[in-house]
MMTF fields as JSON, N, C-alpha, C and O atoms, coordinates in Angstrom:
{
  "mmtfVersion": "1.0.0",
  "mmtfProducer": "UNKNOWN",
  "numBonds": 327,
  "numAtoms": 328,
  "numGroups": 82,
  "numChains": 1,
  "numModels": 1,
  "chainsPerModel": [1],
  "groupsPerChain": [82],
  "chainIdList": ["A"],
  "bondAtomList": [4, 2, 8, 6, 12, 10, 16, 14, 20, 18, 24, 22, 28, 26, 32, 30, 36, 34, 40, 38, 44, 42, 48, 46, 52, 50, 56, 54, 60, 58, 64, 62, 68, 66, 72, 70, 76, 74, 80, 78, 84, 82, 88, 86, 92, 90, 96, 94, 100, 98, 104, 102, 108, 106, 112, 110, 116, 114, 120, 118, 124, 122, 128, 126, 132, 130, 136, 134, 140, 138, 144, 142, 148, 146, 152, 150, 156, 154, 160, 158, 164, 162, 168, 166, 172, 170, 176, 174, 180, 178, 184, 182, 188, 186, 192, 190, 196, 194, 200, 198, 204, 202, 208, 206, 212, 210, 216, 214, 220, 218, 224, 222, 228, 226, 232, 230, 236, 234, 240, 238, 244, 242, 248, 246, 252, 250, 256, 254, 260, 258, 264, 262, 268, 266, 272, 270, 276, 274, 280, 278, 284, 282, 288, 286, 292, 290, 296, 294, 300, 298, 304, 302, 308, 306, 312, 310, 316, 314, 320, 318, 324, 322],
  "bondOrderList": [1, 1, 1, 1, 1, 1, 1, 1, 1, 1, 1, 1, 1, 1, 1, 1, 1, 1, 1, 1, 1, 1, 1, 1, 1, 1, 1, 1, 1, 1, 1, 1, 1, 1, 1, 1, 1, 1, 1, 1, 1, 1, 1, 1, 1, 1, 1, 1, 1, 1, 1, 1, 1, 1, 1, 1, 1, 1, 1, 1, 1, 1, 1, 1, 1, 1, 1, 1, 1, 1, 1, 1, 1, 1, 1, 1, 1, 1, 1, 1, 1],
  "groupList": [{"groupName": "UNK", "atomNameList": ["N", "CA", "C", "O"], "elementList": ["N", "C", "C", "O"], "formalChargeList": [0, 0, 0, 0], "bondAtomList": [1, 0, 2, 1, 3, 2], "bondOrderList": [1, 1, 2], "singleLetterCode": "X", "chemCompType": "L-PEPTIDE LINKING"}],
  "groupTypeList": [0, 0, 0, 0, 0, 0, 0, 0, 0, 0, 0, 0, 0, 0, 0, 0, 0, 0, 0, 0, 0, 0, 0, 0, 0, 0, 0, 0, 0, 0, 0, 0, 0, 0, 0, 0, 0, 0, 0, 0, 0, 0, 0, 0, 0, 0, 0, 0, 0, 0, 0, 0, 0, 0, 0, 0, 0, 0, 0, 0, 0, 0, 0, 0, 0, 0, 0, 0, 0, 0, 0, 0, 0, 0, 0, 0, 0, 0, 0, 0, 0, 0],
  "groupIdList": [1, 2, 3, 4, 5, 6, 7, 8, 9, 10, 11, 12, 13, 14, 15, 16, 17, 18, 19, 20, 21, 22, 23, 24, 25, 26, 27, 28, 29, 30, 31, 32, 33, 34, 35, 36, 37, 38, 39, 40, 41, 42, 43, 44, 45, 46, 47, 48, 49, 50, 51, 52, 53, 54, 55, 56, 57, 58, 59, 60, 61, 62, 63, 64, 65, 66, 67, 68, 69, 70, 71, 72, 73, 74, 75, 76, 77, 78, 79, 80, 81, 82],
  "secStructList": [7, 7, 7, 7, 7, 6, 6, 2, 2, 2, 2, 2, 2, 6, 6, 7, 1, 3, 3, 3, 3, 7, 7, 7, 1, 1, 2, 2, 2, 2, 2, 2, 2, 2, 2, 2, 2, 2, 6, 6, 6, 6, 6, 1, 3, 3, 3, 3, 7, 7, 7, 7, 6, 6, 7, 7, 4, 4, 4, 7, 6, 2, 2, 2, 2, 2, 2, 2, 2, 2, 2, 2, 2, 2, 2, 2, 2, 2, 2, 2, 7, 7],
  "xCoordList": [-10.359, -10.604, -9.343, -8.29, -9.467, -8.498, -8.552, -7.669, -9.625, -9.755, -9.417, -9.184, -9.544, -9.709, -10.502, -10.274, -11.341, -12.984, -12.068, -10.979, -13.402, -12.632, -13.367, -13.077, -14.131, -14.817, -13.66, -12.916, -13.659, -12.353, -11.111, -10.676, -10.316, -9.593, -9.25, -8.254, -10.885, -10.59, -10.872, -10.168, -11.253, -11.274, -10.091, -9.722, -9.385, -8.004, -7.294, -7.06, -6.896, -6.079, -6.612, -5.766, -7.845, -8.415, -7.511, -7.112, -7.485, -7.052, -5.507, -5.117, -4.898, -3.45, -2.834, -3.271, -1.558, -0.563, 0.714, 1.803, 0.392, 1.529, 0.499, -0.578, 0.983, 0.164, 1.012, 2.215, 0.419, 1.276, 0.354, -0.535, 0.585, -0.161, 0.024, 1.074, -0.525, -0.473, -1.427, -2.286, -1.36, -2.522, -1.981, -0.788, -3.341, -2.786, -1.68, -1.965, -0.758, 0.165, -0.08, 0.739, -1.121, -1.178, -1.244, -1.211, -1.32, -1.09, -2.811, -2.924, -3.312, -4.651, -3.952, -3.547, -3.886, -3.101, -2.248, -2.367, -1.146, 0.025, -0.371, 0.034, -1.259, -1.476, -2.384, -2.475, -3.095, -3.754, -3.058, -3.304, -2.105, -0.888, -0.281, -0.337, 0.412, 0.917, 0.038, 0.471, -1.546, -2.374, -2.517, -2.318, -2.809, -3.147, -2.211, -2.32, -1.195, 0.366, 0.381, 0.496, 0.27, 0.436, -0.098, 0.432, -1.641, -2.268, -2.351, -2.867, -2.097, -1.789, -0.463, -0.374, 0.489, 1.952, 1.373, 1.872, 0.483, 0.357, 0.087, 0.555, -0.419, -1.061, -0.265, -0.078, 0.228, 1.192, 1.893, 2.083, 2.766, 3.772, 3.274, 2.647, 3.6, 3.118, 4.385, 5.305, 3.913, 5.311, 4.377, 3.185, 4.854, 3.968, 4.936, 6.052, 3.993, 4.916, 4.316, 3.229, 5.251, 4.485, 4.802, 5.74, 3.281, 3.436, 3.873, 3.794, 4.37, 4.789, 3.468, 2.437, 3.404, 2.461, 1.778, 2.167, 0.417, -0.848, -1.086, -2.026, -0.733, -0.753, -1.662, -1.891, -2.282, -3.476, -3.575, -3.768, -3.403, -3.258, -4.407, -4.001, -5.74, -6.519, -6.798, -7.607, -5.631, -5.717, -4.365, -4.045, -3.749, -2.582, -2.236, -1.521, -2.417, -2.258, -1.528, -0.665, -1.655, -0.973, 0.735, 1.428, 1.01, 2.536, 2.851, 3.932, 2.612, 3.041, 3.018, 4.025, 1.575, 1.712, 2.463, 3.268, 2.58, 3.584, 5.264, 6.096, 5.246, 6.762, 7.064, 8.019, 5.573, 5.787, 5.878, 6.833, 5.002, 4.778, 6.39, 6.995, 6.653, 7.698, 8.83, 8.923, 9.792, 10.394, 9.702, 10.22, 8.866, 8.053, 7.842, 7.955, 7.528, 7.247, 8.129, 7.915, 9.85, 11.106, 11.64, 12.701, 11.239, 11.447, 11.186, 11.957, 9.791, 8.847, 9.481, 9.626, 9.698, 10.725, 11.53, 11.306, 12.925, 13.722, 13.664, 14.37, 12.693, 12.724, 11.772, 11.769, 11.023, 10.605, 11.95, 11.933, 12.983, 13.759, 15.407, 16.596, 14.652, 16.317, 15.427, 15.867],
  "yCoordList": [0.441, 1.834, 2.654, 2.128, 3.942, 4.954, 5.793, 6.645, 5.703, 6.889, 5.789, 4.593, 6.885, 6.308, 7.306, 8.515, 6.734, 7.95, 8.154, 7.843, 8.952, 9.434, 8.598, 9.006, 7.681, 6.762, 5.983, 5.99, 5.175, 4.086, 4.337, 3.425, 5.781, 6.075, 5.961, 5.597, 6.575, 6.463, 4.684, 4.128, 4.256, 2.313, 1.662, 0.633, 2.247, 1.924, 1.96, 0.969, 3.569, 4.055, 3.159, 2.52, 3.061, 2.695, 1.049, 0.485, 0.762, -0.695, -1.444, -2.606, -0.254, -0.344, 1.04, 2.159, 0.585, 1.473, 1.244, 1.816, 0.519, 0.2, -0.156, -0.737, 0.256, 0.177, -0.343, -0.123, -0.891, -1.461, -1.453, -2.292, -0.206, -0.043, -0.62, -0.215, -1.185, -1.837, -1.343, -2.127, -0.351, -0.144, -0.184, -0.326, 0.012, -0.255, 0.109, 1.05, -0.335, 0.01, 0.837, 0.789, 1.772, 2.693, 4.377, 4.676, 4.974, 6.651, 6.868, 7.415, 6.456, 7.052, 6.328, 6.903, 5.121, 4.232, 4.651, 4.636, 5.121, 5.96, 7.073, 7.245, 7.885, 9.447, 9.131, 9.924, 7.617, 7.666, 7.206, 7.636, 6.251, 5.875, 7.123, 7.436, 7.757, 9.136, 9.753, 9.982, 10.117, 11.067, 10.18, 10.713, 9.041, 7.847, 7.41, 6.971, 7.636, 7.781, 8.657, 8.483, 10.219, 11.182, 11.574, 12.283, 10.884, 11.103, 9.926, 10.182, 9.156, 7.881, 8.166, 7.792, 8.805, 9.471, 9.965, 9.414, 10.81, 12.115, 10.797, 11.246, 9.581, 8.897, 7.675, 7.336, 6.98, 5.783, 5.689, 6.524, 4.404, 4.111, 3.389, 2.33, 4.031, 3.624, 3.308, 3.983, 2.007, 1.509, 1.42, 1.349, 1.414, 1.652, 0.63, 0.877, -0.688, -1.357, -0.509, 0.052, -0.596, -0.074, -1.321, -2.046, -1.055, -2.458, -2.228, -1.11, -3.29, -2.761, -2.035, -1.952, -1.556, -0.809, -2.366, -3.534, -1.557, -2.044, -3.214, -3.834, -3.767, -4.74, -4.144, -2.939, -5.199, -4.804, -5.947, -7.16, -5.159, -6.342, -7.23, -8.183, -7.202, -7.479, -9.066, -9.973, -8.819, -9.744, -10.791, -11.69, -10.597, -11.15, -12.46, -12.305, -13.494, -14.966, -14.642, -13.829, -15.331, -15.407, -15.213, -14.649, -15.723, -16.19, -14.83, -14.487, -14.153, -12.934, -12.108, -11.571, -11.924, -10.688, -11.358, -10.534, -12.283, -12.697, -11.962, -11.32, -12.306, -11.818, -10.356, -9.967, -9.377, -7.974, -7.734, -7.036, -8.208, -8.234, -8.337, -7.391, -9.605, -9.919, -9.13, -9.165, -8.346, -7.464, -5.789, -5.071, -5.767, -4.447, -5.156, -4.405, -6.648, -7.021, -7.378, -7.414, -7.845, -8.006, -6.4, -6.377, -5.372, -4.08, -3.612, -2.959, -3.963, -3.602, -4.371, -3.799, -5.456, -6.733, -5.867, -5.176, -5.547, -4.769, -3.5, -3.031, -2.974, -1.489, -1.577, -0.864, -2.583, -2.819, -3.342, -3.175, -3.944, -5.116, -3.494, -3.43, -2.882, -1.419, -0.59, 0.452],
  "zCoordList": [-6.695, -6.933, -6.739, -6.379, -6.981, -7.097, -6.04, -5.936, -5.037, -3.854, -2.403, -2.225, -1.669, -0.246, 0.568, 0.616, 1.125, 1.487, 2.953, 3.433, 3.312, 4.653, 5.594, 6.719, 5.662, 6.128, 6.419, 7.399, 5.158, 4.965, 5.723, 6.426, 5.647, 6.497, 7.709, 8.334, 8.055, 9.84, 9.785, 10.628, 9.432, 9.987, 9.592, 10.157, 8.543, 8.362, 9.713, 10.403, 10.086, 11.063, 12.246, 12.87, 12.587, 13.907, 14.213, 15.231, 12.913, 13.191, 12.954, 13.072, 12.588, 11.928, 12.137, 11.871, 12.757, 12.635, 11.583, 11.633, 10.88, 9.866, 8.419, 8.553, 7.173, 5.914, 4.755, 4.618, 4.13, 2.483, 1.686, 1.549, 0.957, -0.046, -1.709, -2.206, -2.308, -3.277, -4.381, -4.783, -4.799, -5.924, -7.085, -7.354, -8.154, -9.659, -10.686, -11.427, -10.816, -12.025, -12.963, -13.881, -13.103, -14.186, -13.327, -12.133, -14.234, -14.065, -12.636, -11.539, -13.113, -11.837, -10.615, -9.604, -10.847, -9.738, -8.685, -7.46, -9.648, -9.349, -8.497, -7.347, -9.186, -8.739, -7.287, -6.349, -7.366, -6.029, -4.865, -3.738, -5.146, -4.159, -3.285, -2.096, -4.618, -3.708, -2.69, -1.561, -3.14, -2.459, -1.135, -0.044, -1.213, 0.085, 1.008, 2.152, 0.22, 1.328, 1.896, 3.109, 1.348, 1.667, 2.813, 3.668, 2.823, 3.96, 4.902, 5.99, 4.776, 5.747, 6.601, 7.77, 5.985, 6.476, 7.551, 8.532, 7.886, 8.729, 10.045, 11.091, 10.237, 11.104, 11.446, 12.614, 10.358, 10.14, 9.515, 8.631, 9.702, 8.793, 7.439, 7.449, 6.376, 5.372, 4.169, 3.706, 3.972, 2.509, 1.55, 1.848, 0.145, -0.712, -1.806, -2.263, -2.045, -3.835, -4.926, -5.058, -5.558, -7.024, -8.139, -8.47, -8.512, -9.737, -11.047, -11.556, -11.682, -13.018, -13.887, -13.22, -15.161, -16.269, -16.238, -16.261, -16.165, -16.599, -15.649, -16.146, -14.627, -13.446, -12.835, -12.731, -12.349, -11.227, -9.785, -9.696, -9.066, -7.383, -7.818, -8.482, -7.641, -8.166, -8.816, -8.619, -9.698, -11.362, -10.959, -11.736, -9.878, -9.409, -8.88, -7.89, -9.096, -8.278, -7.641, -7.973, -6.148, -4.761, -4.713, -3.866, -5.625, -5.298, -6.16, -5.681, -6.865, -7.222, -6.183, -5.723, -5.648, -4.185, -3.186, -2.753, -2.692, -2.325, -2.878, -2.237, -3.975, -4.444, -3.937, -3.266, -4.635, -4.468, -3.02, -2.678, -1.987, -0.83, 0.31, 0.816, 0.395, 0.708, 1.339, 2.566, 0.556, 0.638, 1.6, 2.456, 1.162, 2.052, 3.625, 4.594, 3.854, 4.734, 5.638, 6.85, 4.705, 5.564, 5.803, 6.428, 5.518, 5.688, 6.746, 7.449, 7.036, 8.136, 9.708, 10.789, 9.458, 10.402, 10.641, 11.635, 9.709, 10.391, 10.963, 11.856, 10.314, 11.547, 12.824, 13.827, 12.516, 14.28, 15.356, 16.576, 14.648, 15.23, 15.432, 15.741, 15.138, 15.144, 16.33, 16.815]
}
């Protein structure tokens, strides 16, 4: 989906202080990433991949989220480790 309820939120936050957001490669996708960062910012640390056009996490075999993953995750390593 394209939202994040305010339900979902608070059980997010409750259980994570760090986020990687991965949503869909198209324009709703896009526009919901920003809004879900935006408000995940105010609480945690939030990195956000963006997928190429028309990709969906979803539709993705392992070793791809892996690929996208990866890098956000050696990111996260070093600023705990600074």
């Amino acid at each position: 989906g394209a939202a994040l309820y305010a339900s979902q939120q608070r059980l997010l936050l409750e259980r994570f202080s760090r986020v990687i957001l991965m949503l869909d490669g198209d324009d709703a996708g896009r526009r919901a990433t920003d809004d879900i960062a935006r408000r995940l910012r105010q609480h945690a640390s939030v990195r956000v991949v963006h997928l190429p056009d028309a990709m969906q996490p979803d539709q993705l075999p392992p070793e791809a989220i892996r690929h996208f993953l990866h890098p956000q995750i050696e990111l996260a390593a070093l600023s705990r480790a600074c």
